[in-house]
C-alpha positions as CSV (number, residue, x, y, z in Angstrom):
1,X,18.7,-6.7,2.7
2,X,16.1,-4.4,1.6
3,X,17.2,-4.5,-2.2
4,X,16.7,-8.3,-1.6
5,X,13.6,-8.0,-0.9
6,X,12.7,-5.6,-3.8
7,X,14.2,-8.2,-6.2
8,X,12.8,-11.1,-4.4
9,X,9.3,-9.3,-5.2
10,X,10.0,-8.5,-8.6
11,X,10.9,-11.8,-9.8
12,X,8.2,-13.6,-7.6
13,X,5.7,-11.8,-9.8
14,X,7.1,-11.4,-13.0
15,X,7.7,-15.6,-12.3
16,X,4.2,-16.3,-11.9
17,X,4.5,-16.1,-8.3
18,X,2.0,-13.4,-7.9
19,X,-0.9,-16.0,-6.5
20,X,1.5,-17.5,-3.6
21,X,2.5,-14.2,-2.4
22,X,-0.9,-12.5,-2.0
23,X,-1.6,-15.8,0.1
24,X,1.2,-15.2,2.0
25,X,0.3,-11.1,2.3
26,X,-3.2,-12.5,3.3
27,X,-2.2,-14.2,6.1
28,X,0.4,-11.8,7.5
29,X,-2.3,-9.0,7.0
30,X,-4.7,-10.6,9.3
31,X,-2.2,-12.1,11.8
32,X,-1.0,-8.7,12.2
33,X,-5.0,-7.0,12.5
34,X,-5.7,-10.0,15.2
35,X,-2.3,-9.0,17.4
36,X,-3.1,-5.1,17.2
37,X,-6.0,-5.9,18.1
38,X,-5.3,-7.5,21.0
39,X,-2.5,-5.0,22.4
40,X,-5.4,-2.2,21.8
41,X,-7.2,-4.5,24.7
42,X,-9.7,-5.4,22.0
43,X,-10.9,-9.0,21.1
44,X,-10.4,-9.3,16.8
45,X,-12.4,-8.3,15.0
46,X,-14.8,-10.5,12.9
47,X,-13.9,-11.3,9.1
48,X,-14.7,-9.1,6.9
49,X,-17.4,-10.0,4.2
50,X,-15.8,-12.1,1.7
51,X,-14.5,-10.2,-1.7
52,X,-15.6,-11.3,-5.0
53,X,-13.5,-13.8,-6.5
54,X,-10.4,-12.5,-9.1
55,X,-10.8,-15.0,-12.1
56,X,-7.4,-14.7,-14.1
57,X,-7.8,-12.2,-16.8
58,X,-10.8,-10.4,-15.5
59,X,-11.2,-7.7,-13.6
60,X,-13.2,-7.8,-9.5
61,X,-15.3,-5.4,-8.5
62,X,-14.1,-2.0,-7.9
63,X,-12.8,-1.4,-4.9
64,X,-14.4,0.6,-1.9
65,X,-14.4,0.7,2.0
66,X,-17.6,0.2,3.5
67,X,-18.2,1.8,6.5
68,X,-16.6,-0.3,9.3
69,X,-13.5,-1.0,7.2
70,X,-13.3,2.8,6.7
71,X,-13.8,3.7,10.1
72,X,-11.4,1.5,11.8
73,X,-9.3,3.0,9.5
74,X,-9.7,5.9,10.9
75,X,-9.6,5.5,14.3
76,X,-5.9,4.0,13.4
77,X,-5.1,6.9,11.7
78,X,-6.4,9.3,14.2
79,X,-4.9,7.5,16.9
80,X,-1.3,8.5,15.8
81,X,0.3,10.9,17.8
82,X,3.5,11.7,15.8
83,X,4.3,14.9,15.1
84,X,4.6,13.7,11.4
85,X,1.3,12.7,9.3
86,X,1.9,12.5,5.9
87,X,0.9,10.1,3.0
88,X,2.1,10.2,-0.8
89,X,0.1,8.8,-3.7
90,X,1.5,8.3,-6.9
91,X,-2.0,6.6,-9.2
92,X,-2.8,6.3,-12.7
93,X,-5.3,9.2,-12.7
94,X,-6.4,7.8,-16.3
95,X,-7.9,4.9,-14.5
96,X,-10.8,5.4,-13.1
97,X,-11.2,2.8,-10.6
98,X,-7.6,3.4,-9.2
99,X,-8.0,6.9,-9.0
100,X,-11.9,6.6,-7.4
101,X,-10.1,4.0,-4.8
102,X,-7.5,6.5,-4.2
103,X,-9.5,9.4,-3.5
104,X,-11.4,7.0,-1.0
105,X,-8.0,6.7,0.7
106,X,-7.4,10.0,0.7
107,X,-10.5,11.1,1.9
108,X,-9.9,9.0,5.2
109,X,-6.2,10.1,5.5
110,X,-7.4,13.8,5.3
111,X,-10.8,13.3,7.6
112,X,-8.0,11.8,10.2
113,X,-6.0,14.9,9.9
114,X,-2.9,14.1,8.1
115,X,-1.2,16.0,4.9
116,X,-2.0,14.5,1.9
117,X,-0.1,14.4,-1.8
118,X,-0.7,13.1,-4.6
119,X,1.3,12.9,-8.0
120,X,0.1,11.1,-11.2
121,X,1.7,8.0,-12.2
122,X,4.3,10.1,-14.9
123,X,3.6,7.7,-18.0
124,X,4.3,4.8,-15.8
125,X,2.1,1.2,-16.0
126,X,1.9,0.0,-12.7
127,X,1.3,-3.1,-11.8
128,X,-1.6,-4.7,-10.5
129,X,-2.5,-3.4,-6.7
130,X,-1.7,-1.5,-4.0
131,X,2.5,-0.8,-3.2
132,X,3.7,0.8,-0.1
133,X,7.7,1.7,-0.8
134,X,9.7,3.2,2.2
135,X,12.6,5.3,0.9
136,X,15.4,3.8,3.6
137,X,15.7,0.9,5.5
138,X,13.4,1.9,8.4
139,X,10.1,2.9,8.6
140,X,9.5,6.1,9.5
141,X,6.4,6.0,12.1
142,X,3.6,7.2,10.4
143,X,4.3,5.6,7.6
144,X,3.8,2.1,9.7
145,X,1.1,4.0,11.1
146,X,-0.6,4.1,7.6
147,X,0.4,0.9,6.8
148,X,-1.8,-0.2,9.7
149,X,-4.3,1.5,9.1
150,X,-4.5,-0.1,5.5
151,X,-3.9,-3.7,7.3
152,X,-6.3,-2.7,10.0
153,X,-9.5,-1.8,7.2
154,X,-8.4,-5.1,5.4
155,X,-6.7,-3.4,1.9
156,X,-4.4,-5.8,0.6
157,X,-1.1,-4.4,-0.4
158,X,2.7,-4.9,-0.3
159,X,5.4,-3.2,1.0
160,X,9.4,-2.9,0.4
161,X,11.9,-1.0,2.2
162,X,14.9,0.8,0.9
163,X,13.5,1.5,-2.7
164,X,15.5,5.0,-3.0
165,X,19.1,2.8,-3.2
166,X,17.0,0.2,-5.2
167,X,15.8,3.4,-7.9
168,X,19.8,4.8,-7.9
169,X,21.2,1.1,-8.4
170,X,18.1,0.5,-11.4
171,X,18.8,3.4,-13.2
172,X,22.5,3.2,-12.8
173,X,22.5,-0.1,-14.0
174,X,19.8,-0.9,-16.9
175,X,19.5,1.7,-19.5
176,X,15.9,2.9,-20.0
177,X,14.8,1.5,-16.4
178,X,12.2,3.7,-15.3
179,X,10.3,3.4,-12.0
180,X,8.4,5.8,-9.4
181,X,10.7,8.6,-8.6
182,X,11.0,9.4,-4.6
183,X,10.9,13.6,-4.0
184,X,14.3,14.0,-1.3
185,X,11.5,15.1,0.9
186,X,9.5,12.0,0.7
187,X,9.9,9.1,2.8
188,X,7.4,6.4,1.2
189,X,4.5,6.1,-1.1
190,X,1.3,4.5,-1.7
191,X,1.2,2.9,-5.4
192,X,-2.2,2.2,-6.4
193,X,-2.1,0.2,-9.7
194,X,-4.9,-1.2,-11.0
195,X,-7.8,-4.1,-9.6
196,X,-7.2,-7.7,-10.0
């Protein structure tokens, strides 16, 4: 199921379907702030300022947390109790508005107490935004901790489960594939490609 969903994502944006599937992220993102929300006993919280517009083939505005997005974010992380708090980052450190955004991250991810690592993006392009890619089929829980957190501050990004198989089947089956490598230790990443 999971390699399904890896494909289905691959072809939806190399098919044009990038547009109708950040929609859809969109409004799973805030659904999903509104209910966790409401099971913290909390009414939702209001919309956050609108975003610049992404006209196609221009960049937006760098990206940045201002200070209620970053501290609800925060408070999610902080409010993990797992034993386990770790967060990988795999950017293009050649681009300076991914990496600045990912050092943000990091920043909060650290000021919350949780191990940090990052890796450079090993002469890979990555696409457009932010990735979150579980190793297995489940999540472990404080990588769906983080991924909250990242839904709760409003950061748009996708996610896909069982990319290790989906990395072993790629580069079994297509010569010259090549795609972020997964550590045996490591149990998801954050991708952070480039804005808009």
């Amino acid at each position: 199921m999971a390699r399904l969903v890896v494909a289905i994502i691959v072809l939806a944006v190399s098919a044009g379907g990038a547009t109708r599937l950040v929609s859809l992220y969109r409004e799973n993102a805030a659904l999903r702030r509104e209910n966790a929300e409401l099971r913290a006993g909390r009414p939702p919280a209001p919309a956050s300022a609108p975003r610049a517009a992404v006209v196609p083939g221009m960049s937006a505005l760098p990206r940045t947390l201002d200070p209620a997005r970053r501290k609800v974010m925060l408070d999610t992380l902080a409010a993990h109790t797992g034993a386990e708090r770790k967060v990988w980052f795999q950017v293009d450190q050649n681009d300076r508005e991914s990496s600045a955004f990912q050092k943000e991250l990091e920043g909060v991810f650290r000021e919350a107490g949780w191990a940090v690592a990052v890796t450079g993006a090993g002469g890979l392009r990555f696409k457009p935004g932010i990735r979150l890619l579980v190793a297995d089929e489940e999540w472990p829980g404080y990588a769906s901790a983080a991924s909250d957190a990242l839904e709760a501050a409003g950061v748009e990004f996708s996610s896909a489960v069982g990319y290790r198989a989906y990395y072993d089947e790629q580069t079994a089956a297509t010569p010259g594939w090549r795609g972020p490598k997964l550590e045996p230790d490591q149990t998801y990443v954050l991708l952070i490609g480039p804005v808009g």
